[in-house]
N, C-alpha and C positions, 0 to 999 in steps of 0.2 A: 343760237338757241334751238336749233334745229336737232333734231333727235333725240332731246332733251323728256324725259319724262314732267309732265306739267301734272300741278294741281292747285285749285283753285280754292282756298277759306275764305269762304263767302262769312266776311262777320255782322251781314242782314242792314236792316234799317233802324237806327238809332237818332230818337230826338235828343235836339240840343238842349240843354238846360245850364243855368248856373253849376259850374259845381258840379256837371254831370261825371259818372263814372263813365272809367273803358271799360269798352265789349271786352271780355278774354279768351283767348284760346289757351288752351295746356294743351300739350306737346308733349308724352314720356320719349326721353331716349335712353336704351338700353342696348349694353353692349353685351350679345348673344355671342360672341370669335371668344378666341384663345388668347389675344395679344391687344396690345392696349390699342385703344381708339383715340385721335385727336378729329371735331368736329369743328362746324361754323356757320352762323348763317353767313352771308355776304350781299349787303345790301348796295344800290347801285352806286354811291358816291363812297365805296369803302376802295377804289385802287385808284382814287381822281390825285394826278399827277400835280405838286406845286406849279402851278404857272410863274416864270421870271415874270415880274411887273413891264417890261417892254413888250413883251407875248400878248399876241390878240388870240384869245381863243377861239372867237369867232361866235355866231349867234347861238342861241342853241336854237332846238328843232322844239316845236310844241310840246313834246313828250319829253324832253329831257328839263324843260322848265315846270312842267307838270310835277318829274319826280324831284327835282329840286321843292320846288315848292313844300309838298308832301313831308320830305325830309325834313327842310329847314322847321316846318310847324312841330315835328312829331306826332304827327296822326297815328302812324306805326311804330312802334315800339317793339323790339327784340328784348327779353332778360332770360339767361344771358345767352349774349351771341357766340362764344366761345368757350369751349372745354374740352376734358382728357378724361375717356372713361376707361378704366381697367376692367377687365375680363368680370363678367356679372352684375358690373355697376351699374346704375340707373339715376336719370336724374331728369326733373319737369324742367321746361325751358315756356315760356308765358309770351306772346302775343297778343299786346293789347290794340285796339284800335279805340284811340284817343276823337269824340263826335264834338271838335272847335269847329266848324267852320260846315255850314250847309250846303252841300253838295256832292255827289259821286267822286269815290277817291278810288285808286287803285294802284298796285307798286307790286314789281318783279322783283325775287328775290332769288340769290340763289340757298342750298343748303348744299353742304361739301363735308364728306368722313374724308379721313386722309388718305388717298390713294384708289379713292372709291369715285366713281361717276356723279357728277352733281345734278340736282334736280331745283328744276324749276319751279316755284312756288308764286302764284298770283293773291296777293292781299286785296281784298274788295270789301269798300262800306259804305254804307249811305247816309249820310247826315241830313236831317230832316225837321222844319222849321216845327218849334215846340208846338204851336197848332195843329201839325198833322196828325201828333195822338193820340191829339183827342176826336179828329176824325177818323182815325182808325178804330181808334175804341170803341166808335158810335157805331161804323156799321157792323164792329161785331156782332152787335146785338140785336 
């Protein structure tokens, strides 16, 4: 990940609620070349190898159960993660950050044009017990 250009969408502090909505980011991608484009995002369990059932894969590391976790809930959400743009085309792609579960979340991603350099993308958000706010509201004021 090392030389990697990073950027980090901070999708802030979101209380839980029934029923709550996701935060969203839009995303336009637009293909400015001459020749068609194929994209992607690629999220960390998108190249995870079928293990044989006799295979011990062995423990994993805090951070690789962290982004298990993450994924298994769908906290982040890609739509969509894969397309073809032809020369001029344009099209929004949606990152939602789904606020189930009270606590700091955060998930590397890559994004990849075909033949092009991939870049790092940091997902960050904060889920925050529905009491906070209304203590946030309070000292707004």
């Amino acid at each position: 990940m090392e030389g990697l250009k990073k950027f980090v969408w901070d999708f802030g502090k979101v209380p839980i609620k029934n029923g709550s909505k996701p935060r969203k980011i839009t995303l336009t991608l637009k293909n400015m070349g001459g020749v068609p484009a194929e994209w992607r995002f690629k999220m960390p369990n998108d190249s995870e190898i079928k293990m044989e059932k006799w295979a011990d894969p062995g423990k994993p590391t805090e951070e690789q159960a962290f982004e298990t976790h993450i994924l298994n809930k769908k906290i982040f959400v890609i739509e969509p993660k894969t397309g073809m743009l032809n020369p001029g085309e344009q099209i929004d792609c949606s990152v939602f950050y789904y606020p189930k579960e009270v606590m700091k979340h955060h998930l590397n991603v890559f994004f990849q044009i075909s033949n092009g350099k991939p870049l790092l993308l940091t997902f960050e958000g904060q889920t925050l017990h529905r009491r906070a706010q209304l203590q946030m509201l309070k000292h707004t004021y």
